[in-house]
C-alpha positions in Angstrom: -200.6 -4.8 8.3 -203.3 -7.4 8.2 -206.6 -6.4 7.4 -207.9 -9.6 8.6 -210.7 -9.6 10.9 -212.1 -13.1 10.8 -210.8 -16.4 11.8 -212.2 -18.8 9.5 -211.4 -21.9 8.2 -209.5 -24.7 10.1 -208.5 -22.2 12.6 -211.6 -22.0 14.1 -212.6 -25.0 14.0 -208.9 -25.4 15.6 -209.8 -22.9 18.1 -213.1 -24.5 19.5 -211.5 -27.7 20.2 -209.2 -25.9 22.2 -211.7 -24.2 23.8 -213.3 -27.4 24.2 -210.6 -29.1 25.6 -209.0 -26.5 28.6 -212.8 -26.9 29.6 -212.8 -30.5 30.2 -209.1 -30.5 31.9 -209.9 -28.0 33.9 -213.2 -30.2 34.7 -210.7 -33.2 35.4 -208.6 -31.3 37.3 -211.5 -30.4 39.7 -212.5 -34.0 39.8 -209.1 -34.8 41.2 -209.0 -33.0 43.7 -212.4 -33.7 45.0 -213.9 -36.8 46.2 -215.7 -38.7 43.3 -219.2 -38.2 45.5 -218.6 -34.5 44.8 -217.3 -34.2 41.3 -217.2 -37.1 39.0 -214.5 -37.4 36.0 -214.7 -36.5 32.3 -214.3 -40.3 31.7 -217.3 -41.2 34.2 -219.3 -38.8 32.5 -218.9 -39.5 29.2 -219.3 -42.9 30.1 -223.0 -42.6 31.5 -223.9 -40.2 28.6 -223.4 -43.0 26.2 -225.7 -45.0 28.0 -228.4 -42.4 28.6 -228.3 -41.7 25.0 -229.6 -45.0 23.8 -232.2 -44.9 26.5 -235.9 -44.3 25.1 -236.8 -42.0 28.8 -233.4 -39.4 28.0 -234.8 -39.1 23.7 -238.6 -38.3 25.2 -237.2 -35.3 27.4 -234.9 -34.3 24.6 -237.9 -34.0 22.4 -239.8 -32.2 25.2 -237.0 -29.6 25.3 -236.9 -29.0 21.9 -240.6 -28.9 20.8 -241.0 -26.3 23.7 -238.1 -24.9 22.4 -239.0 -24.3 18.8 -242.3 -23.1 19.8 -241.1 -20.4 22.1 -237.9 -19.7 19.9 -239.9 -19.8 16.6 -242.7 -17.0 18.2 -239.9 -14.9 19.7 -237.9 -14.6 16.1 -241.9 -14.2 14.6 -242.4 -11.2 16.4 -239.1 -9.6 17.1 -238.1 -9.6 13.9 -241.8 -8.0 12.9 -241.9 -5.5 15.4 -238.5 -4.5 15.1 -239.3 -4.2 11.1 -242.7 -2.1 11.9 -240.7 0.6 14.5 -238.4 1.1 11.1 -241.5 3.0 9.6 -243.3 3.7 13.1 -240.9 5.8 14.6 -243.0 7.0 17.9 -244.2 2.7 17.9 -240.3 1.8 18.4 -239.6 4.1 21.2 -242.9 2.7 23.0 -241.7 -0.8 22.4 -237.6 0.0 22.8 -238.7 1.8 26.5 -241.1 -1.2 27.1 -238.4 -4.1 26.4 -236.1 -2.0 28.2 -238.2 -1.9 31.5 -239.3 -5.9 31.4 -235.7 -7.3 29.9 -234.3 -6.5 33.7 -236.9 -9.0 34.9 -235.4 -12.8 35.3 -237.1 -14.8 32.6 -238.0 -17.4 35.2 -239.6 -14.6 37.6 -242.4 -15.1 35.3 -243.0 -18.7 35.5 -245.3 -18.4 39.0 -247.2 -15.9 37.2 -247.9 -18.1 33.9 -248.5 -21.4 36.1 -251.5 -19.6 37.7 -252.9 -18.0 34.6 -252.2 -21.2 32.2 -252.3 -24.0 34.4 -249.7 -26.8 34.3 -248.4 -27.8 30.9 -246.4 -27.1 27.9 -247.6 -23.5 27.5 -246.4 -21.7 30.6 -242.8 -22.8 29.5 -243.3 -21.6 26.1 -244.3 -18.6 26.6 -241.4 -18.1 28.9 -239.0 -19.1 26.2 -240.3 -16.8 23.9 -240.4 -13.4 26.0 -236.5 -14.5 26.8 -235.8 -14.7 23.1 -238.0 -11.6 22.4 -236.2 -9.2 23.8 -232.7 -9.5 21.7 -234.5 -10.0 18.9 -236.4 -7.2 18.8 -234.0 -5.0 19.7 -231.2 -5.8 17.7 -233.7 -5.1 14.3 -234.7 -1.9 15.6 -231.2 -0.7 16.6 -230.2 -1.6 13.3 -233.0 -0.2 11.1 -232.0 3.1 12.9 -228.1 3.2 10.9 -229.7 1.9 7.6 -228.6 5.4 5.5 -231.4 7.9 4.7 -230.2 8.5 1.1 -231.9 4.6 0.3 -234.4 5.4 2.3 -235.1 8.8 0.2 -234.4 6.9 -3.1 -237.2 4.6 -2.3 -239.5 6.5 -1.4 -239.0 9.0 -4.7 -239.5 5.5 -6.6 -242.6 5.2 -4.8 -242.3 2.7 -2.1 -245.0 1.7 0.1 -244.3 1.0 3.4 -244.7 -2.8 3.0 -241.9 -2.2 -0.1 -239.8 -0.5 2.4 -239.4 -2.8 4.6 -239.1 -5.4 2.2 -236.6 -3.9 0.0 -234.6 -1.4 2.0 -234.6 -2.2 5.8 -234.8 -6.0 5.8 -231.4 -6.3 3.9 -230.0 -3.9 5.8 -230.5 -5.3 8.6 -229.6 -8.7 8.2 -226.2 -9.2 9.7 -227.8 -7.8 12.8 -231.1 -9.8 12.3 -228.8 -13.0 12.4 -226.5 -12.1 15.4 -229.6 -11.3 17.7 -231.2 -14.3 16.9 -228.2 -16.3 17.8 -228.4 -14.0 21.1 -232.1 -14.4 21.2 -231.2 -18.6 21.2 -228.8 -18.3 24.5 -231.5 -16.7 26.0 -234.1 -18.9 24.9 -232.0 -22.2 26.2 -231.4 -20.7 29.3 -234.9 -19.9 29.9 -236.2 -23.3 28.8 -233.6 -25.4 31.1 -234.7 -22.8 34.5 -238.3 -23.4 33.3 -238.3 -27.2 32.9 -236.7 -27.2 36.4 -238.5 -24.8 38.3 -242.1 -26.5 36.9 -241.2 -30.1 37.9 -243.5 -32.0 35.5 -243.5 -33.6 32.7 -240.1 -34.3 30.4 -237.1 -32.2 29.1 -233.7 -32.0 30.6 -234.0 -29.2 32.7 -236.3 -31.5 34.6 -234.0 -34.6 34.4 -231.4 -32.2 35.7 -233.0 -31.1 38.3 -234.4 -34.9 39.5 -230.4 -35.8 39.6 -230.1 -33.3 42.1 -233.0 -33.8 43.8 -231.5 -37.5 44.2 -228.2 -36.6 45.1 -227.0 -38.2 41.8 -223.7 -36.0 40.4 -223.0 -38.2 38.0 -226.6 -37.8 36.3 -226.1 -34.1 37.2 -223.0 -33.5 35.5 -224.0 -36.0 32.5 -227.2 -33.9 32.3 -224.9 -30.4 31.9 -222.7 -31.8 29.3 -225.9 -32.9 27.5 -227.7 -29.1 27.7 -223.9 -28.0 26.6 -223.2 -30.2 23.5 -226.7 -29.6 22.7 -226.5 -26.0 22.5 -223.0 -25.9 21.1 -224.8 -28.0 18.1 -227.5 -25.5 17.7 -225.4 -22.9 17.2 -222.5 -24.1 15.5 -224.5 -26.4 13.3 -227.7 -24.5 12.6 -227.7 -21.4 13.0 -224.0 -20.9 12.2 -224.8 -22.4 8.9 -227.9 -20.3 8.0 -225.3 -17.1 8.9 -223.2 -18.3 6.2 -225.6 -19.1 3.9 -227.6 -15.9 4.1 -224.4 -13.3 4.6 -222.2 -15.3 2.4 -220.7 -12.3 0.8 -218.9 -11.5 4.2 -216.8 -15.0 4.0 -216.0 -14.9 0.6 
């Protein structure tokens, strides 16, 4: 029997341009058999994604969505990532903060957005903020649900060496609980993109592509709408698969040897 558990290699890269491609038939497929007004084809697309690319207006909401992204991204992995290292040692902290990201997780991220537009005004901020609570959650949890296997006998040995708290968490729970760490902060970033394309379209100022998304539909343009989708897709697929992908490797690279 096997003991394989990974596919790596060409075979995965194999398997996401299958993946990729039964997506875009089965887009085609819809496309024929629905009026071009309605659903436009993969080639049509493509076509008018080219041209939006080299267009100065689609790069200035692209870098909207991603400086509001790495701000609200960046403070959600911040503070996950710390509080979920600080219940390790806190025990009765991380059941307060395990029971409070329980309660608010079940709230829509983009429930808050009416809240944050009255208290912060129009601008960058409200949508950052809403990123980051998105991203919070994941990322916050998946640390303290993993500092809670790490084995008591290191956590004994360290503390017979002498370990301060700070030492603790340094030495014992943060590499334990890195192959968790990375996997809810690839979580955390699905949230985090979501959030940021409702936000931008919901708010309906300023530039990023949730906003260009929703001005397609606004205008009754499918073709911008659908070239607008593939965009937020490709984007994200490159995010993960590219960067943070690459950092999992490079940080857990004695699970792919």
């Amino acid at each position: 029997m096997s003991s394989q558990r990974r596919v790596t290699g060409y075979r995965k890269k194999l398997a996401m341009v299958l993946a990729i491609a039964f997506i875009l038939l089965m887009w085609q497929i819809a496309a024929w058999s629905l009026p071009d007004f309605l659903m436009p084809g993969v080639p049509t697309v493509l076509a008018r994604l080219w041209e939006e690319i080299q267009a100065p207006a689609f790069r200035t909401a692209l870098w909207g969505s991603l400086t509001r992204l790495g701000g609200g991204y960046g403070a959600a992995l911040l503070f996950g990532i710390g509080f979920g290292l600080i219940g390790a040692v806190l025990f009765f902290f991380r059941e307060v903060l395990k029971s409070a990201i329980i309660i608010l997780q079940s709230i829509p991220s983009i429930a808050w957005v009416p809240l944050f537009l009255i208290l912060m005004g129009f601008g960058n901020l409200p949508i950052i903020v809403v990123v980051a609570i998105a991203a919070f959650f994941p990322a916050a949890l998946s640390v303290m649900n993993a500092t809670e296997s790490v084995q008591q006998v290191h956590v004994s040995a360290a503390r017979v060496m002498g370990a301060s708290r700070w030492g603790m968490l340094r030495r014992v729970y943060l590499p334990a609980v890195m192959p968790e760490l990375i996997t809810g902060a690839q979580l955390a970033f699905g949230n985090a993109w979501r959030a940021l394309i409702s936000a931008e379209m919901l708010v309906g100022f300023g530039k990023g592509l949730g906003r260009t998304l929703a001005y397609s539909g606004e205008t009754a343009d499918m073709v911008g709408v659908m070239t607008n989708i593939l965009a937020i897709a490709i984007l994200a697929a490159l995010i993960d698969q590219v960067i943070l992908e690459n950092l999992k490797h490079r940080l857990l690279r004695y699970q792919y040897v």
